[in-house]
N, C-alpha and C positions, 0 to 999 in steps of 0.2 A: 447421620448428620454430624457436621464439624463447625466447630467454634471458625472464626474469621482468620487469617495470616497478617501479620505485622512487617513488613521490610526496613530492620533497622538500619541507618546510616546516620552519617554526624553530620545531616542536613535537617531543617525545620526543628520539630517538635519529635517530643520523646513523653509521653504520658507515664507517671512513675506509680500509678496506681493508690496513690494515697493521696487522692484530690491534688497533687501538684504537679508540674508539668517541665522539663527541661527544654527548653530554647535554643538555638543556637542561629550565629548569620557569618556567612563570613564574609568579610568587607574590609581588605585589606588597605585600600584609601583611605579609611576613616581612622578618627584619635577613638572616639565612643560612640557608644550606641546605646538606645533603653528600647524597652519595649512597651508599648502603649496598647491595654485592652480595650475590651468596647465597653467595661465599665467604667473606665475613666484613671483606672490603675495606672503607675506608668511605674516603669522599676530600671535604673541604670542595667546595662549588661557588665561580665566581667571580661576585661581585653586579656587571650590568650594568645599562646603562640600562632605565629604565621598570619594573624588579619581575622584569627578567631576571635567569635564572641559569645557566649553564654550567659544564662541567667535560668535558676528556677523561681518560678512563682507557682503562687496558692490558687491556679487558675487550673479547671475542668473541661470535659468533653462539651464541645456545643458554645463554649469562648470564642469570643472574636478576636484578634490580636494585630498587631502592624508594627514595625520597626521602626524608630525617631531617630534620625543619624544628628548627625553632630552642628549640622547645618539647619535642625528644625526639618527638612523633607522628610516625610513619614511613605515609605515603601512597603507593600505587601513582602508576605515571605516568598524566595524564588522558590524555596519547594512545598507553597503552600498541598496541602490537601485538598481544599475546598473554599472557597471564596464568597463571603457571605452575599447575597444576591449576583452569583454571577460578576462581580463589581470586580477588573483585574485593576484598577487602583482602590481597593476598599478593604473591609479587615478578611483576614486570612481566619479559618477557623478549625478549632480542635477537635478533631474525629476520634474515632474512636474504632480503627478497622477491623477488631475482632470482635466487633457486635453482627454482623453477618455470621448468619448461620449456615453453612456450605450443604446441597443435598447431594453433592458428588462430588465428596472431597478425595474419594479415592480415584476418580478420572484422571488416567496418565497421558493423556496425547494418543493420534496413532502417527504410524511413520511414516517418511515422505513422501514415501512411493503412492500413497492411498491419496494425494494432495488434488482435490479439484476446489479452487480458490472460488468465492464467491465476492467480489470489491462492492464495497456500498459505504452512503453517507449516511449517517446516523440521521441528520437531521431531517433532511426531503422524507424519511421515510417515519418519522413520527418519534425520535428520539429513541432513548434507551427500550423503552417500553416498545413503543413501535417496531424494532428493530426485534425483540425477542415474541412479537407475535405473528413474525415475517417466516421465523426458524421451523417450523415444521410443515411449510411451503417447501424452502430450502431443503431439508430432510429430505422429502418426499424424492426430489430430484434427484439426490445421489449426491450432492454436495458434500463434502467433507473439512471443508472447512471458510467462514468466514471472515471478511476481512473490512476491519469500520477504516474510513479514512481519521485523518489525527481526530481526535475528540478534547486536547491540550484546548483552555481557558483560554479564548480569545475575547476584546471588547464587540459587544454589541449581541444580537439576536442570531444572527448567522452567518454564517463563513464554510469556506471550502474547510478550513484547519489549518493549514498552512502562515497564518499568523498567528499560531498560539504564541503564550507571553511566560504562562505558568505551566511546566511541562509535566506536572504533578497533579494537577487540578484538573477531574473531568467538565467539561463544560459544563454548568448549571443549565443551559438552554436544552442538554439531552435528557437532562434527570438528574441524579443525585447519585456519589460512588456506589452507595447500595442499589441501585437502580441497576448502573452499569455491572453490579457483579451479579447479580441479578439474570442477565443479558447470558452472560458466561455460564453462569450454574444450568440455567435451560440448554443452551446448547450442547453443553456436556451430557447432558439425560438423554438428547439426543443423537449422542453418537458421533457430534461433529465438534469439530476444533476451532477458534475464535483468535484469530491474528488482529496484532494493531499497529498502524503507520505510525510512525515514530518521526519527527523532525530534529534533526541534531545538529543543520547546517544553517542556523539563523534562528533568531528570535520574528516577532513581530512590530511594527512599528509600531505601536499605542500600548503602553502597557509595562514597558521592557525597561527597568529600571536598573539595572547590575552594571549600567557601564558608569554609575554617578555612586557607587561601590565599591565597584569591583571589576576595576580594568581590564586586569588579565584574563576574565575574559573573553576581550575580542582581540585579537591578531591584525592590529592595525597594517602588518607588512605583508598582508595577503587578503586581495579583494574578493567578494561575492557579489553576486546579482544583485545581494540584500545589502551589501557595505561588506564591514572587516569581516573577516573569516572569523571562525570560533577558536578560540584558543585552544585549543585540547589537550597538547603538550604540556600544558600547567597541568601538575595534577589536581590538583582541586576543580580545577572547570573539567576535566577529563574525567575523574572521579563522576560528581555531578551527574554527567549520561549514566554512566556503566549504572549507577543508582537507580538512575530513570528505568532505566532498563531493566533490570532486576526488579523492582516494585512493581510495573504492570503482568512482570511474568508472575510475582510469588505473592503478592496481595491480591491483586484483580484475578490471577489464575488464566492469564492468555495463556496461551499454547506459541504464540511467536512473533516475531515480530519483520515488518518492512522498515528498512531504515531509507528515510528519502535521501535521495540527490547527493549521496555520500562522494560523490569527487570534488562537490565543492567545500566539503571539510578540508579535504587537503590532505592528509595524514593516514595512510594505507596501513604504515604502521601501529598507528593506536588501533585501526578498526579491526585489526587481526589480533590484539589485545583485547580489547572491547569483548569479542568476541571468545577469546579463550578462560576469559572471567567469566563469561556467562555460562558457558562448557560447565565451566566448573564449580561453579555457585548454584544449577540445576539440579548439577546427577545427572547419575544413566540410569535412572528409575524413568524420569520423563522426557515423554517426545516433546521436546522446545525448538522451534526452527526461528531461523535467520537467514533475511531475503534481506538481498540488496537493490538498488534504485541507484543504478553506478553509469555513467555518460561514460567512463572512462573504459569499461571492458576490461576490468583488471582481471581476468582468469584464476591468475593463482591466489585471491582472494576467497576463492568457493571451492567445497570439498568436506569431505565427512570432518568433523573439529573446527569446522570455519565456519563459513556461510553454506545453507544446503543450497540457494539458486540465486539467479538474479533475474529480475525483469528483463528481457528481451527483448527491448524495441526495435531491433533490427527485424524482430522478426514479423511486427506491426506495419513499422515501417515500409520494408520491403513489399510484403503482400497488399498493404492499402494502394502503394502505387501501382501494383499492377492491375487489382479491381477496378482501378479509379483514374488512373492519368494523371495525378494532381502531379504537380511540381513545383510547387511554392513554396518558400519556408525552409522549416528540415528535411523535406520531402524531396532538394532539388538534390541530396547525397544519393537519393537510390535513384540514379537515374537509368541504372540496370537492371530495372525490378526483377525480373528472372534469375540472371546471373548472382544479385546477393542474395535471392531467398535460397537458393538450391543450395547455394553455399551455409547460410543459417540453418538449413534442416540436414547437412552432411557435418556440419564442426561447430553451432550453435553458432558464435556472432560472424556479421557479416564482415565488421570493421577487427582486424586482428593486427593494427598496426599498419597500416594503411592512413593517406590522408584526408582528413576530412577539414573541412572549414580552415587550412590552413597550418594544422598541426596534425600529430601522428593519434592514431586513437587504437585501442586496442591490444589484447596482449595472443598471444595463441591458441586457440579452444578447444583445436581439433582431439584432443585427448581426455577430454571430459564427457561425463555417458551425457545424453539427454537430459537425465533427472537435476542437472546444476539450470535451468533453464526454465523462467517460467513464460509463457508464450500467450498473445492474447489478442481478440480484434478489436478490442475495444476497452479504455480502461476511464479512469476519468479525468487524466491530463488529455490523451488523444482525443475524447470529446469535447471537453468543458474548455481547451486552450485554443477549437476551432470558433470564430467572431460569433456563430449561431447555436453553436453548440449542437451540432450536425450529427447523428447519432449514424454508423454506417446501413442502416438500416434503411437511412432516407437516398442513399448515395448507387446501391446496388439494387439488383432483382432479388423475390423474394426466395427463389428457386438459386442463387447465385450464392446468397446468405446462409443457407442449411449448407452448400457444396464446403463452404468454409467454416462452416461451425463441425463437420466433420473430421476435415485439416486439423481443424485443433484440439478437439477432443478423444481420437484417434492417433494421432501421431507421439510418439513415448519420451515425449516432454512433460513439464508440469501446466495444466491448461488455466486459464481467469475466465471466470464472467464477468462482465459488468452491469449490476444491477439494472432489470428489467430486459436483459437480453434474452431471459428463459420465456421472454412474452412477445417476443418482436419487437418489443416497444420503440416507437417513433419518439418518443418524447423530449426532448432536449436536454442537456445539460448542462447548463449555462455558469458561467463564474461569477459569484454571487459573492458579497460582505453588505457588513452593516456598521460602518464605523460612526461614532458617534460624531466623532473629528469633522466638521463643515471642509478642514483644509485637506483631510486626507479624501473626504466622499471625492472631494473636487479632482485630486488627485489620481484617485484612481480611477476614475470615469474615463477622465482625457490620457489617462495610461492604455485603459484598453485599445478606446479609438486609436492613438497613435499608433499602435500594436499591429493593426490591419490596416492602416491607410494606405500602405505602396501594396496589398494583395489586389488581385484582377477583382473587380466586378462588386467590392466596399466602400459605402460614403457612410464616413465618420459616424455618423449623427444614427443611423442606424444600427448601428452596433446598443445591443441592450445597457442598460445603465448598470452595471455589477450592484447598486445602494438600491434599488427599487425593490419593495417585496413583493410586486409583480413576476420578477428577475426569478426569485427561489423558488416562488409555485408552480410557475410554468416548467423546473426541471424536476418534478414529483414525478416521477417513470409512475406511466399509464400502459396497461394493455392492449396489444392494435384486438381491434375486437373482430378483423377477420383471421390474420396469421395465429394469432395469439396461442390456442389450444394445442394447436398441429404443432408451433415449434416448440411447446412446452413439451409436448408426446417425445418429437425430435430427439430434446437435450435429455430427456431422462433415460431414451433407449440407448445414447450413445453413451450415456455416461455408465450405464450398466456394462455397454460391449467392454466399455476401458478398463471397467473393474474386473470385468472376468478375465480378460485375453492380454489385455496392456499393463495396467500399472504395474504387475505383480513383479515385472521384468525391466523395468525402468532403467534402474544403478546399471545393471548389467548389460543394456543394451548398445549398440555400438553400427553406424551405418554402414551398409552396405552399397553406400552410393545412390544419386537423385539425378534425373537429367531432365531436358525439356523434350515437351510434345507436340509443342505449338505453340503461339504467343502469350496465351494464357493458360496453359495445360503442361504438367509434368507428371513426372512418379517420381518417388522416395522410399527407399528402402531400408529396413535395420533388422540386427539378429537381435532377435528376442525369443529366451527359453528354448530355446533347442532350433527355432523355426526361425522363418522370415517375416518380416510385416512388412507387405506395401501398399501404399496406399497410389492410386489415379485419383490425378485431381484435374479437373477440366473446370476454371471458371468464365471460359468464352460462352460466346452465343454460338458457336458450331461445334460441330462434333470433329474429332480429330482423329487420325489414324496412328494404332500403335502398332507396332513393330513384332513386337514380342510381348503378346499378352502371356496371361498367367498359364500355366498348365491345368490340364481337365483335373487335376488331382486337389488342385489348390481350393481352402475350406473361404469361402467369404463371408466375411463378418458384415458386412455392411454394401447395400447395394441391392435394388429389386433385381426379383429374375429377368427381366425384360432388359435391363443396364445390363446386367450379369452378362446375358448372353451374345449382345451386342459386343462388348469389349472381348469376349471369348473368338470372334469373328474378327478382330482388329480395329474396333471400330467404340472410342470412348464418349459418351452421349454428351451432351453441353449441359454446364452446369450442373455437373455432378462429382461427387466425390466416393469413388468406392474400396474395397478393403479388404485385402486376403491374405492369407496366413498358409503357407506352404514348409513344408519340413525339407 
């Protein structure tokens, strides 16, 4: 066992060990600052250079504290640690991170290649605690690694994450930091690795007080979906992440991190910075990864010293359209579903500079192994940003669904579940908050509605109300209690084949070429380890005729003998996905 890890920066609080504590805010708009405890202390700060401000006081672990600017408004700290009830306008308070005792402090990660992702919400699933008695479910499976969506201090009971305010502060509604490292130390006993969504492209509305501080920053000369952009080019706001980022890796002990929606940061070049601080503030002792969540296809952004993958919506995308026919939305870009997934599983994205929605998107891929690629049918923007929050499970057959869980856990990408996928689950998952704000509830109600008013076959009023706590119960992933067993059997046999015959060859593998069989039927090929892998995927309702099946020699990883021998005769069964490894 190991005493707890501290992540020092010249952000928040510094505990000096001798009951007193050093302070700091930087708030370059202001003349002064003090600091106000929850005893009633209040102590000027001292103005340093650059918008810096310090102060030590006679203040201990388990203080409450808040900033008093110079105008009387009284601010939580931004990099508070923990926030006394949850309250992101209330006092921020003094922790004490190396009071956790680590039972696997020697756990290093494992490496990429071994990455089968697990996405879940901390909170549907019963918070910190809940989440670490879900892990040896997880285990069982073959999982290797976990991934919470943001868990960052947002106002109210519950939220997706994505309005965190304090990117420091574990939500109080999951548990407590010792709760969440808690979370981590289990999953390391068990063998698996523990990733976390990270926001660095926006604050949230309620809560967010740096810009009545600390201008710089937001990037008033460059817009987001949320308003200004993040400044990040200032180093001190740029600084800021890199910290963030560093503190859940080397305090909490994640293994990696998803950076969301990173093109609307804007700034490729800090994030290939960001990134080589991180490099290098870890070590090559431990496995730490960095995934991206990039609309932009930046390629030369991932690679060993950068990013190891990115989320792959093309590859979502592409394949939902062809299960499914949809065409509304983002969904009216693949309107070649065949032609861009084949393209996706021969050079990873579909869009490599090509146009979409008006602009060019995309940079070239074709030179990156599979391993830069995480791939998936389901995550929780893809569910939870449909008006019902549609899980594909209610949208396909349940014989269509395994052909494609095959696709993805067989093919020598990096694969995601999304919670309750290992159960069939039907369950919804709907986009949920709890603002306290009457104007903002109001707000984002008539945000949703308007959101689907022009999709086919939507009246407003039906769309779920995101403020109801009806809204978050109803997306607690349930097991379908017919499929349930079988696809659980399903995901843990595939993910075994992956572990033996696929991952080992990941980095190294490289395609061989993919074409189509039929309207909904192709193969895909790559050299992996000396051999071939390809996989037949049929997700029609008829069986289709191949040309060139495998030869008699070829070992099948996946596929009864009854398919086996069917497709041995030219002839690929409907809604199946099968699987051989030829030398």
């Amino acid at each position: 066992m190991s005493q707890g890890h501290f992540h020092a920066m010249p952000y928040g609080f510094k505990p000096l060990g001798d009951g007193r504590t050093r302070f700091r805010l930087w708030a370059p708009d202001r003349e002064s600052v003090s600091i106000e405890c929850d005893d009633g202390h209040v102590a000027p700060m001292r103005a340093l250079d650059d918008g810096w401000f310090e102060c030590v006081c006679p203040v201990d672990v388990g203080a409450g504290y808040r900033f008093r600017l110079d105008d009387r408004l009284v601010v939580p700290d931004p990099a508070s640690r923990r926030q006394a009830d949850g309250d992101v306008h209330g006092y921020s308070i003094v922790t004490d991170p190396r009071a956790y005792t680590w039972r696997h402090d020697d756990w290093k990660g494992r490496p990429w290649h071994e990455t089968v992702i697990y996405e879940l919400h901390a909170g549907v699933l019963g918070g910190f605690h809940g989440v670490e008695m879900v892990l040896p479910h997880l285990a069982s499976l073959g999982i290797t690694a976990v991934e919470l969506m943001p868990i960052a201090e947002f106002p109210g009971e519950r939220n997706w994450g994505y309005d965190g305010v304090l990117p420091y502060a574990p939500a109080a509604a999951y548990g407590s930091p010792d709760d969440l490292k808690s979370l981590v130390d289990t999953a390391h006993g068990l063998g698996m690795m523990v990733f976390l969504d990270v926001v660095y492209n926006h604050f949230g509305p309620d809560g967010n007080y740096l810009g009545t501080y600390a201008s710089p920053f937001f990037d008033e000369s460059a817009h987001t979906p949320w308003g200004a952009a993040i400044g990040v080019a200032t180093p001190q706001v740029g600084d800021y992440f890199v910290h963030n980022a560093l503190y859940w890796l080397e305090e909490f002990r994640f293994d990696g991190l998803r950076f969301d929606a990173v093109h609307a940061i804007g700034n490729p070049g800090w994030l290939a910075s960001l990134a080589a601080r991180v490099r290098a503030a870890t070590g090559p002792d431990r496995h730490v990864h960095l995934v991206l969540e990039n609309e932009a296809n930046q390629a030369h952004l991932l690679g060993r010293g950068r990013f190891d993958a990115q989320w792959n919506d093309d590859f979502h995308n592409a394949l939902h359209v062809l299960l499914t026919g949809e065409d509304e939305g983002y969904y009216a870009h693949y309107d070649r579903p065949m032609e861009k997934l084949l393209r996706v599983l021969r050079e990873g994205f579909a869009f490599q500079g090509e146009a979409m929605a008006g602009r060019r998107r995309g940079e070239p891929s074709g030179d990156l192994p599979p391993a830069r690629f995480v791939n998936f049918l389901q995550n929780h923007d893809q569910v939870g940003n449909r008006a019902f929050g549609d899980r594909l499970s209610t949208l396909v057959s349940p014989e269509t669904m395994e052909a494609a869980l095959a696709l993805l856990l067989l093919a020598p990408f990096v694969p995601m579940l999304f919670m309750g996928e290992e159960w069939a689950s039907r369950t919804p998952f709907l986009f949920f908050t709890d603002f306290p704000n009457d104007e903002l509830r109001t707000a984002v109600r008539d945000g949703r509605r308007k959101e689907f008013e022009a999709f086919t076959g939507f009246a407003g009023e039906d769309i779920p109300d995101p403020n109801e706590y009806d809204t978050f119960t109803a997306s607690i992933p349930v097991r379908d209690e017919v499929a349930g067993e079988r696809r659980r059997t399903l995901v843990r046999e595939l993910i075994a084949l992956r572990r033996k015959h696929v991952a080992p060859h990941i980095e190294e593998a490289r395609s061989l070429g993919a074409g189509a069989l039929g309207a909904q039927a192709f193969f895909a090929s790559w050299s992996i380890g000396g051999a071939s892998l390809t996989l037949f995927v049929n997700l029609g309702d008829a069986d289709v005729a191949v040309d060139q099946p495998p030869s008699p020699s070829a070992a099948w990883l996946h596929g009864d003998a009854a398919d086996v021998a069917s497709l041995s005769r030219g002839l690929l069964p409907a809604r199946r996905t099968l699987a051989c490894l030829e030398s």
